[in-house]
C-alpha positions as CSV (number, residue, x, y, z in Angstrom):
1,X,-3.1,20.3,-24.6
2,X,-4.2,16.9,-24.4
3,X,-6.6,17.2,-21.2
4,X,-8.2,20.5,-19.5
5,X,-9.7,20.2,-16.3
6,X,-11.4,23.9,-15.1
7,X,-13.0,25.1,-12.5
8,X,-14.1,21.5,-10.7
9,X,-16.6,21.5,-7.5
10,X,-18.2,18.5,-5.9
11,X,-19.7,17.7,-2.7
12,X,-21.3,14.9,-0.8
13,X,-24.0,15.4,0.8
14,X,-23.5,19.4,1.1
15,X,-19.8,19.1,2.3
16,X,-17.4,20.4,-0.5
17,X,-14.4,17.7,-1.4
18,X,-13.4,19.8,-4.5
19,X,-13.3,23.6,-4.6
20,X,-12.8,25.0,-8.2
21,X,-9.9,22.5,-8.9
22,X,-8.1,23.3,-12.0
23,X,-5.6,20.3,-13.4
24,X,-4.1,20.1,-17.4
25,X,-1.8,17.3,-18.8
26,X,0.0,17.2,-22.1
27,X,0.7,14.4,-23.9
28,X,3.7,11.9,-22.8
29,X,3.8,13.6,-19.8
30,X,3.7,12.0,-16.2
31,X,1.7,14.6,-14.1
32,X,2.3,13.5,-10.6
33,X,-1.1,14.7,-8.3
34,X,-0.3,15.0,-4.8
35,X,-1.2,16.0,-1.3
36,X,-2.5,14.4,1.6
37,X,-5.2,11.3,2.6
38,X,-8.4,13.4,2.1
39,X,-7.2,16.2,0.1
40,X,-9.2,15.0,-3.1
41,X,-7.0,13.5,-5.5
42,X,-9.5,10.1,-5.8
43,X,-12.6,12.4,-6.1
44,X,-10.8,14.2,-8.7
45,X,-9.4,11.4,-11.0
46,X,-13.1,9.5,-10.5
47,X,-15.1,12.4,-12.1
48,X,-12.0,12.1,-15.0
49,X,-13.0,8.7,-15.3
50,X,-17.0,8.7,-15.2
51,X,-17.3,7.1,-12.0
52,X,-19.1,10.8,-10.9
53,X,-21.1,12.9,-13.4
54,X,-22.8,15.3,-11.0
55,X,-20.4,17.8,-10.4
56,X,-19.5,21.7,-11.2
57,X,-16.9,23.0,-14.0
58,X,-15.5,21.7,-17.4
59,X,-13.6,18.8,-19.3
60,X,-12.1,19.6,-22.2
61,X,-10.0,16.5,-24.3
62,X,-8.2,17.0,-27.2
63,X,-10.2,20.6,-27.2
64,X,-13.4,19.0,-27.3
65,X,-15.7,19.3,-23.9
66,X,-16.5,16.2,-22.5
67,X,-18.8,14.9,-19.4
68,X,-18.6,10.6,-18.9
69,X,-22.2,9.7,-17.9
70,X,-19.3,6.3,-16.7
71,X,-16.2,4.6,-16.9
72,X,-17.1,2.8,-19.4
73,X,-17.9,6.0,-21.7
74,X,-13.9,7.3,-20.5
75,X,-12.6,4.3,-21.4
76,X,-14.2,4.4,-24.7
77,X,-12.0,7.9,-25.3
78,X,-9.3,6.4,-24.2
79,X,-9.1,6.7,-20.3
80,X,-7.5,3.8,-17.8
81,X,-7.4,3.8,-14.2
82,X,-5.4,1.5,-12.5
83,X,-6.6,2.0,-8.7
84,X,-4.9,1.4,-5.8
85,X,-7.0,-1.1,-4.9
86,X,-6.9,-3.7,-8.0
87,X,-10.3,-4.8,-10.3
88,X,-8.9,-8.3,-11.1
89,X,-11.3,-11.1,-10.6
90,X,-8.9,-14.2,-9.5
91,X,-11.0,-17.0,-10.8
92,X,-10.9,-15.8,-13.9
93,X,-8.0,-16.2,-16.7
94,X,-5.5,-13.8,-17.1
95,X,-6.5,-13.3,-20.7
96,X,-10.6,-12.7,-19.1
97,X,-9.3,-10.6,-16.9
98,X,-7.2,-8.4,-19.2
99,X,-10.5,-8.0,-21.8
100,X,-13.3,-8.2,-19.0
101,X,-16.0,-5.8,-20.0
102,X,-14.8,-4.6,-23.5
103,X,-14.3,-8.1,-25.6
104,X,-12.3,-8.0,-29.1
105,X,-15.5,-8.8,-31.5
106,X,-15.4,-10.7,-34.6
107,X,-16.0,-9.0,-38.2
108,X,-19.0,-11.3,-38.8
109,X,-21.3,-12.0,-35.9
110,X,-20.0,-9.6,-33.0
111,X,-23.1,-9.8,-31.0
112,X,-22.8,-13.5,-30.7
113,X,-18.8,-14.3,-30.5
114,X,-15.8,-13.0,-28.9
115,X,-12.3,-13.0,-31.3
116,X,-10.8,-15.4,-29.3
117,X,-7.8,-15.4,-31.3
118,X,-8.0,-11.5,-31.5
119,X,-7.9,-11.7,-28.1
120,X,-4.5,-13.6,-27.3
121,X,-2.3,-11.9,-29.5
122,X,-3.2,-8.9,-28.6
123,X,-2.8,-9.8,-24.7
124,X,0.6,-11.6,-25.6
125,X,1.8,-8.3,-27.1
126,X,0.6,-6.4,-24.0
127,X,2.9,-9.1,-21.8
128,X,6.0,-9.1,-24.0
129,X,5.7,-5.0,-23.6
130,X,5.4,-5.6,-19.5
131,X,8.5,-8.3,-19.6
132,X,5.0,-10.4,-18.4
133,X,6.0,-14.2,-18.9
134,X,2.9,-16.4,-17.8
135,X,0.1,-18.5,-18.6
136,X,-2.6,-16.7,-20.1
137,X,-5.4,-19.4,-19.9
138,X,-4.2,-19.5,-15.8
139,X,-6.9,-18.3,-13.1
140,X,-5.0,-14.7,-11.8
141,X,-5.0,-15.9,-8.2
142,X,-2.6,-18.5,-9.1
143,X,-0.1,-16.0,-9.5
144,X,1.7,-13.4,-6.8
145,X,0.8,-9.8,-6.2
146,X,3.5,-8.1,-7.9
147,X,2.3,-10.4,-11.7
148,X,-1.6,-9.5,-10.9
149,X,0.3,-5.4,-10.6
150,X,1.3,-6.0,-14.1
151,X,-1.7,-7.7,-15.2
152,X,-3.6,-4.7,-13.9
153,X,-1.8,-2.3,-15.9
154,X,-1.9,-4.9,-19.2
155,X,-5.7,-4.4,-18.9
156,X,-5.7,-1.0,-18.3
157,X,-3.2,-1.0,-21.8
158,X,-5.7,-2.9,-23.3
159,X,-8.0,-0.1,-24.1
160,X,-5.4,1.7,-26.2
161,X,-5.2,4.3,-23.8
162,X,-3.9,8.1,-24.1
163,X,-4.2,8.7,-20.2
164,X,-3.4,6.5,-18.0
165,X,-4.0,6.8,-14.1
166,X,-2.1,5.4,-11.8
167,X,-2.9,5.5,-8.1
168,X,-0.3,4.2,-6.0
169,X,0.8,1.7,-7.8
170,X,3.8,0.7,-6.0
171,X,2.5,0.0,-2.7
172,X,3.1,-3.4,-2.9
173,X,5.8,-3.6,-5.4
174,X,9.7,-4.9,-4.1
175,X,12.6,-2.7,-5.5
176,X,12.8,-4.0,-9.0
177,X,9.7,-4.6,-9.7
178,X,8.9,-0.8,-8.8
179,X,12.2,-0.6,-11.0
180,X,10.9,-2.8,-13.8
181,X,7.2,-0.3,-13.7
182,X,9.4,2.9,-14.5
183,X,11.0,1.5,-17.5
184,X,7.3,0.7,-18.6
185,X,6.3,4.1,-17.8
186,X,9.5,5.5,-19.8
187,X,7.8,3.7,-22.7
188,X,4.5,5.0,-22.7
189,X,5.7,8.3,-22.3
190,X,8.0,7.6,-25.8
191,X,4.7,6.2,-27.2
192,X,2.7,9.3,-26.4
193,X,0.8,8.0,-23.4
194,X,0.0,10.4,-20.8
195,X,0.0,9.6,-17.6
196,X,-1.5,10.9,-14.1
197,X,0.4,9.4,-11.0
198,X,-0.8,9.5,-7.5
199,X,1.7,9.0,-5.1
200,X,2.8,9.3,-1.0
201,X,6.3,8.2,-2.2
202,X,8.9,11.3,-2.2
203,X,11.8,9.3,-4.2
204,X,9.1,8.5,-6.8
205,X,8.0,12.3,-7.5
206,X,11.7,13.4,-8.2
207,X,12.2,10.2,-10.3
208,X,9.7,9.7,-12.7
209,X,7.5,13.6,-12.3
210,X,7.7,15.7,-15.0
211,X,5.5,18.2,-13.4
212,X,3.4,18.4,-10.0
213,X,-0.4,19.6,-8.9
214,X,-0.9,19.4,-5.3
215,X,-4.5,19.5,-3.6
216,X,-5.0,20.3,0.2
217,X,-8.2,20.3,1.6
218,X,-10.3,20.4,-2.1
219,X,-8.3,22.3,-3.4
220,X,-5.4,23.6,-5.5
221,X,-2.3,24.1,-3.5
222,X,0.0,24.8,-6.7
223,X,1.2,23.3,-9.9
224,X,5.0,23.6,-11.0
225,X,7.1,21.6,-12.6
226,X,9.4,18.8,-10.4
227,X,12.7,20.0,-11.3
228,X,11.8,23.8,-9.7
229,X,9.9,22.2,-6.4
230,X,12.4,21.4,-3.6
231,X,10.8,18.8,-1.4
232,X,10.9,21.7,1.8
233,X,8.2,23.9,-0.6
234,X,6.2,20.5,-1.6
235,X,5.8,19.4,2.1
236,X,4.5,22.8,2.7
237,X,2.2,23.0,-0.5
238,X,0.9,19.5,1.1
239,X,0.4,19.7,4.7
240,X,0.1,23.8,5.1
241,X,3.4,23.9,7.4
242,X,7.0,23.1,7.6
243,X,8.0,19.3,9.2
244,X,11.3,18.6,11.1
245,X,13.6,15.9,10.8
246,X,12.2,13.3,8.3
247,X,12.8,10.3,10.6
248,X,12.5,10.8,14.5
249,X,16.0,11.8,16.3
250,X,16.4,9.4,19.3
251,X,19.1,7.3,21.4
252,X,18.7,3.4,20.9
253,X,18.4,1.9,24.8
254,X,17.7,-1.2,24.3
255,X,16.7,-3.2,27.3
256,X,16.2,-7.0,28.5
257,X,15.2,-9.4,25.5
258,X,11.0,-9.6,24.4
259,X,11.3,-11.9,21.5
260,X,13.6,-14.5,20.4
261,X,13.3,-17.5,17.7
262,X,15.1,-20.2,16.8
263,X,15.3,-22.1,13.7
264,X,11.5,-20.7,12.7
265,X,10.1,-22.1,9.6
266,X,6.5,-21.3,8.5
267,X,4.5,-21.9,5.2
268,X,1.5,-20.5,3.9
269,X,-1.0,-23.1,2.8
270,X,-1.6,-24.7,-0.4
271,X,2.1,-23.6,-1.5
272,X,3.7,-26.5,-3.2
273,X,6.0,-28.9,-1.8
274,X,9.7,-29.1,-2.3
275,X,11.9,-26.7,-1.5
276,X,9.0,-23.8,-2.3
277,X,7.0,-25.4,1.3
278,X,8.6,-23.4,3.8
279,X,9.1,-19.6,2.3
280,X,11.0,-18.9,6.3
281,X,13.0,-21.3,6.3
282,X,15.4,-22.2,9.7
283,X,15.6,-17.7,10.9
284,X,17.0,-17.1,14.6
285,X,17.0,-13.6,15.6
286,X,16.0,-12.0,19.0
287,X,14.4,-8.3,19.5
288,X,15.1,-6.4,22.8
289,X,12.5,-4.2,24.9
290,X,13.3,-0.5,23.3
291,X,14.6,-1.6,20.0
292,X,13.3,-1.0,16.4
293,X,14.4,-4.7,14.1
294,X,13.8,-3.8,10.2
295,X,13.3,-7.1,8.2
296,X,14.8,-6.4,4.7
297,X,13.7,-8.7,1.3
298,X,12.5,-8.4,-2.0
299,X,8.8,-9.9,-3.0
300,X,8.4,-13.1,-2.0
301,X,11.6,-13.7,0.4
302,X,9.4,-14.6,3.1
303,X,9.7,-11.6,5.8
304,X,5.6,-10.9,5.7
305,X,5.5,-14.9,6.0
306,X,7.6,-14.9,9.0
307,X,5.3,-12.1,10.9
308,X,2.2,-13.5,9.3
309,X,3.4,-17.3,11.1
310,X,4.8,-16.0,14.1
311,X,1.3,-14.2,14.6
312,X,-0.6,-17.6,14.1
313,X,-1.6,-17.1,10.8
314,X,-0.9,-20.5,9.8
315,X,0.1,-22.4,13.2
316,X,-0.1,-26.2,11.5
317,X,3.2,-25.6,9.6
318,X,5.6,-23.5,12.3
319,X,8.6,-25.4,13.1
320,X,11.4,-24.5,15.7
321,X,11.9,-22.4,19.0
322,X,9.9,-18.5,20.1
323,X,10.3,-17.1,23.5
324,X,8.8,-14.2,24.7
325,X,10.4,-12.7,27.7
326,X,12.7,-15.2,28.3
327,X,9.9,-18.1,28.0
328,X,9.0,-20.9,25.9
329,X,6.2,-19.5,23.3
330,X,3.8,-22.0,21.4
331,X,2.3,-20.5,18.3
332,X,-1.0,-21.4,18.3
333,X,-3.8,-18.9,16.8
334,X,-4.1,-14.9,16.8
335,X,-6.1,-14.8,19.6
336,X,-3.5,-16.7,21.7
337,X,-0.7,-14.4,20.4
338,X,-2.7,-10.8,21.7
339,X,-3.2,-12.3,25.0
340,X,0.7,-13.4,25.2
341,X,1.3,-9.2,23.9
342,X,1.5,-9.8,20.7
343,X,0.2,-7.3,18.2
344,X,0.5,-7.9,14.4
345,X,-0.3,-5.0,11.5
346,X,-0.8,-6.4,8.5
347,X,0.6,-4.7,4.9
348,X,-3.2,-4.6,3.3
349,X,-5.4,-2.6,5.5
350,X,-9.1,-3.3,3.3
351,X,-8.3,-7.0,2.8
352,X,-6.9,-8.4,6.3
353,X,-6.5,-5.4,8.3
354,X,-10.2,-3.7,9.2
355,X,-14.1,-4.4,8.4
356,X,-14.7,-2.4,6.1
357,X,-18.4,-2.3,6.8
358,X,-18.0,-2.3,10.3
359,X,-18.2,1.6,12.0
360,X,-14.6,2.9,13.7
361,X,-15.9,1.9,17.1
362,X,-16.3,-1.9,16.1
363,X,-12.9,-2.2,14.3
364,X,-11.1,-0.5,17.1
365,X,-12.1,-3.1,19.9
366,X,-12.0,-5.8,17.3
367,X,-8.6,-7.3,18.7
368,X,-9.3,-6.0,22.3
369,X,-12.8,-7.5,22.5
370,X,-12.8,-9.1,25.9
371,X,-11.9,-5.6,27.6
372,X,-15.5,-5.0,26.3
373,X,-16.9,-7.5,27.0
374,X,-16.4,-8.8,30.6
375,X,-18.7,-12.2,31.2
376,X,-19.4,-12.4,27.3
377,X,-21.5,-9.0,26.9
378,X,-20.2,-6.3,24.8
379,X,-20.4,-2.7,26.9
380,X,-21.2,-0.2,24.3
381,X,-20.2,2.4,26.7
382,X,-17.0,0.5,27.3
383,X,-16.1,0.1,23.3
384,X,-17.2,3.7,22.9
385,X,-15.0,5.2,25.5
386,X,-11.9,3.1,24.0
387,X,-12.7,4.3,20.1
388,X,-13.0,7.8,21.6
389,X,-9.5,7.8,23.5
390,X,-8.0,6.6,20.6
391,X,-9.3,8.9,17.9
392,X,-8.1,11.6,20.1
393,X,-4.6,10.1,21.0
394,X,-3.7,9.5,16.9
395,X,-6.1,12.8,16.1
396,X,-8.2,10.5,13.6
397,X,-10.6,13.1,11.5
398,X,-13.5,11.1,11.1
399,X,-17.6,12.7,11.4
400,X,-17.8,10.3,14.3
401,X,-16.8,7.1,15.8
402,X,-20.3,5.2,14.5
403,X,-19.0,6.0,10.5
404,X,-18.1,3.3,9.0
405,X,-14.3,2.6,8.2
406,X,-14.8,2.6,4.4
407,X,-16.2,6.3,4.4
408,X,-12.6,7.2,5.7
409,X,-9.0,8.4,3.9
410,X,-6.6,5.8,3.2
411,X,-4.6,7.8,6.1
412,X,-7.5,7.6,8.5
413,X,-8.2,3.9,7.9
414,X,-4.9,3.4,8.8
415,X,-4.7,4.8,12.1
416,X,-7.8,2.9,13.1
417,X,-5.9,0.2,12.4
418,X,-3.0,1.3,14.8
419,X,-5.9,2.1,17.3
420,X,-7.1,-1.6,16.8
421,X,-3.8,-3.1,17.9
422,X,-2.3,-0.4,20.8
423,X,-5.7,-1.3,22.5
424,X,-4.1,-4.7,23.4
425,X,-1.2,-3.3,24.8
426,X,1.6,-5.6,23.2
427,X,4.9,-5.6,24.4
428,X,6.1,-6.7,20.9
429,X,4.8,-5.1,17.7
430,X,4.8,-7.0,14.5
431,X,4.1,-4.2,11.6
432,X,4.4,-4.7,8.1
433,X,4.2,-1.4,5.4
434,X,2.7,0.3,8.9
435,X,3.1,3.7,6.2
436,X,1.6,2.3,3.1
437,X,-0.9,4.4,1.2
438,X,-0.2,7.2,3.6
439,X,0.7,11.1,3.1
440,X,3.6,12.8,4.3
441,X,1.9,13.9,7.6
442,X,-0.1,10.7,8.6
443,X,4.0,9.3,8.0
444,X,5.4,11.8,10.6
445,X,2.8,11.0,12.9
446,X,3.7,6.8,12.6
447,X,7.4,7.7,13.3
448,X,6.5,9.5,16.0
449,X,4.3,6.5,17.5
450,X,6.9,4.1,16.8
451,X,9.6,6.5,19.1
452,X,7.4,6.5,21.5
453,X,6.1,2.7,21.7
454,X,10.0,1.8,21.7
455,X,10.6,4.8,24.6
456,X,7.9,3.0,27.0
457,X,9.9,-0.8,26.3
458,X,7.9,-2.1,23.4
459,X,10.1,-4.5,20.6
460,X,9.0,-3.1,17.2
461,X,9.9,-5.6,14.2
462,X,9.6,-3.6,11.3
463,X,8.8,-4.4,7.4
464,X,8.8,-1.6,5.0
465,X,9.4,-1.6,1.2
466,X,11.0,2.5,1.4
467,X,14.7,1.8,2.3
468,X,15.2,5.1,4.0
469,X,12.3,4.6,5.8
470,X,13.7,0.8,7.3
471,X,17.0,2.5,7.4
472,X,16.0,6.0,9.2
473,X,13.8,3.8,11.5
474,X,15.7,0.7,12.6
475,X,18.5,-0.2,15.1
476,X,19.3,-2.9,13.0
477,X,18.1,-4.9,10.0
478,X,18.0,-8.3,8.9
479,X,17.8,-9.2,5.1
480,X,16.2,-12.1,3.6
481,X,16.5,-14.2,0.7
482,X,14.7,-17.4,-0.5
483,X,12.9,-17.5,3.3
484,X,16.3,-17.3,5.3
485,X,18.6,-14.2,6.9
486,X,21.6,-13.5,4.6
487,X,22.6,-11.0,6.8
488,X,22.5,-8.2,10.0
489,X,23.5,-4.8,9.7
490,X,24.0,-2.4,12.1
491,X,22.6,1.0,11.4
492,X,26.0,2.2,10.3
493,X,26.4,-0.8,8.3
494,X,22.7,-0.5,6.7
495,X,22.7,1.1,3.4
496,X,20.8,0.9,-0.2
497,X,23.2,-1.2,-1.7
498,X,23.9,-3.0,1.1
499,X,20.1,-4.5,1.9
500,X,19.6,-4.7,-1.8
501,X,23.1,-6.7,-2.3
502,X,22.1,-9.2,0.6
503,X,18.4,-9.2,-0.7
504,X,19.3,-10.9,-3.7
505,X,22.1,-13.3,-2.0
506,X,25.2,-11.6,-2.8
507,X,27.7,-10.5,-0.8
508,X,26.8,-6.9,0.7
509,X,30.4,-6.4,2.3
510,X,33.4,-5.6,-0.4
């Protein structure tokens, strides 16, 4: 047994997170650890990693008992976390960044040099092992989010490590790259590496498991291995009951057109000129009241661009026609596109979506300000009254509506970010990964919002990197490539080989 966790409590301030958690792993193993926003899996994997000292029960590694005063005592014994949100500091080099805090020293001198040389051909054997083909000497911000995933996982490789945590790490991933990251995690496991994966992503537990701990409310819901867990008993184990249907069962009506452009292009600034200027690049494509449109692409094909632009994100470089209920539409800033019923959910919650600092209230009426504010002053009894319909309507467990967002579960944080938008009351819903980072339930509860939003006449246009989710969602979906629409499926027409066909320019029809 390469890792025994027994008996683990903790609490914040008096409240218990973990209840006498037990969780083992064996070496070369991927032990998927499961169960829903809140359950405990972060508070579990932080005390592995040293981030918490002050709890209840025993470590045991390699059959040695251990406490980690940090993380940088873990990593010392060989234990990398790769969190969901990443460590990376962009100004930095790759090669910085891949060493930053534990520095290859010389044999002569080490408190006064760093083995430079060490250094890069240790971080060029990390890359060739991550099919990583860059410019170490390169700030990381230079490069796109699905290299800085790898570079992530280089560093955390860096420490020679014998666990390796993984906490949803392919949130922002297209299909092969998420493709490209189980082939890496077939070769630690053939090295020896162990590795813990948190995950919200059924597909992934069945496809790279080998066995699975759930947690539910602190505590221990069951261990078993994946191949003897059919996903009816894991559902349960997670959420305490049975669900339905996975997707919601309804009859597409849809009714007079909401949205329509022609010939959009947008580009995000600083990108380079040249045919790389204008990722969305000349797309036409309407939406109708009642109707759920998936947008389909890998990494970089320019659908987040498109919603991000449309929005006002970047209103100097949009080109061509939008109409909104039948009317000419000028993109001009955010704030213009909420008042015109616009409403746009962005894929990254903590960086563009909410204020972290700010309390539940505050984010809430962030987009719907001037309903608090008539004449220019904010009504706290106003903004209060909206946070506290809405944290009943999407049953949002929070201690109370002056918390700030950041002392909530990934699931929670997300539905204040729902409750931020259907404040404006939009008649067209832009929502890219609306279900990213979220359990099973919170899921359910998303599908069911998006039924009803489309029942009461609202356009949804829809980004999501799980194909059954785009497929079991949408009426139709558009796929791009290279910043234009390679093609429209119906839902009959839309399937994984199809999207994934036209999402890398081939032709999806035989």
């Amino acid at each position: 047994m390469l890792l025994s966790m027994r008996g683990i409590c903790k609490s914040f301030s008096g409240v218990p997170v973990l209840r006498n958690v037990s969780f083992d792993l064996e070496p070369g193993e991927v032990h998927v650890l499961a169960g829903e926003n809140g359950a405990g899996k972060t508070t579990l994997i932080k005390i592995l990693a040293g981030v918490y000292d002050d709890y209840q029960g025993e470590i045991e590694l390699n059959g040695r008992r251990v406490r980690f005063p940090s993380p940088h005592h873990a990593a010392g014994r060989g234990i990398s976390v790769i969190h969901q949100e990443m460590s990376l500091v962009g100004t930095l080099p790759v090669i910085d960044n891949i060493f930053l805090g534990r520095e290859l020293k010389p044999r002569f001198f080490p408190r006064l040099f760093v083995d430079r040389a060490g250094q890069l051909a240790k971080a060029r054997e990390l890359c060739s092992r991550l099919d990583l083909d860059i410019d170490l000497m390169r700030p990381v911000d230079e490069y796109p989010l699905t290299v800085k995933n790898r570079i992530e996982i280089a560093k955390a490789l860096a420490v020679d490590a014998a666990i390796l945590i993984m906490d949803e790490p392919t949130g922002a991933l297209s299909t092969p790259e998420v493709e490209r990251l189980y082939r890496i995690i077939g070769d630690l496991k053939r090295r020896g590496t162990a590795v813990i994966y948190i995950t919200h992503r059924m597909e992934e537990i069945y496809r790279i498991g080998d066995r699975i701990t759930v947690l539910r409310d602190g505590q221990r819901a069951g261990t078993a291995p994946v191949s003897e867990l059919s996903e009816t008993k894991l559902i349960r184990w997670m959420i305490g009951r049975e669900l339905g249907s996975r997707f919601p069962v309804r009859e597409s009506k849809p009714g007079a057109e909401r949205l329509r452009l022609e010939n959009f292009s947008a580009a995000k600034p600083g990108t380079s000129p040249g045919a790389k200027r204008h990722p969305v690049r000349n797309v036409s494509f309407s939406v109708r009241a009642g109707e759920v449109v998936g947008l389909a692409g890998l990494q970089g094909s320019g659908n987040s661009s498109l919603l991000a632009g449309l929005f006002g994100a970047f209103p100097r470089s949009i080109h061509g026609k939008v109409f909104l209920d039948g009317r000419p539409f000028r993109v001009r800033s955010p704030q213009w596109s909420i008042r015109h019923g616009l409403a746009y959910l962005p894929s990254d919650r903590k960086e563009s979506g909410l204020i972290q600092g700010m309390t539940v209230a505050e984010n809430i009426s962030l987009a719907s300000l001037e309903k608090a504010s008539p004449w220019g002053v904010l009504r706290s009894r106003t903004e209060a009254a909206m946070a506290r319909r809405q944290v009943q309507a999407l049953s949002i467990r929070l201690p109370g509506i002056d918390s700030e967002v950041r002392q909530l579960s990934g699931g929670n944080q997300q539905k204040v970010l729902l409750a931020k938008w259907i404040e404006t009351e939009p008649r067209v819903f832009l929502l890219d990964e609306p279900t990213r980072g979220v359990d099973v339930g919170v899921k359910h509860e998303i599908y069911a919002l998006i039924r009803r939003w489309v029942a009461e006449g609202t356009a949804v246009v829809l980004i999501t990197s799980e194909l059954q989710e785009l497929i079991g969602l949408s009426d139709r979906i558009l796929v791009m490539h290279r910043g234009q629409v390679t093609a429209e499926l119906t839902r009959e027409e839309a399937s994984g080989e199809s999207i994934l066909r036209a999402a890398m320019g081939k032709p999806w029809k035989n």
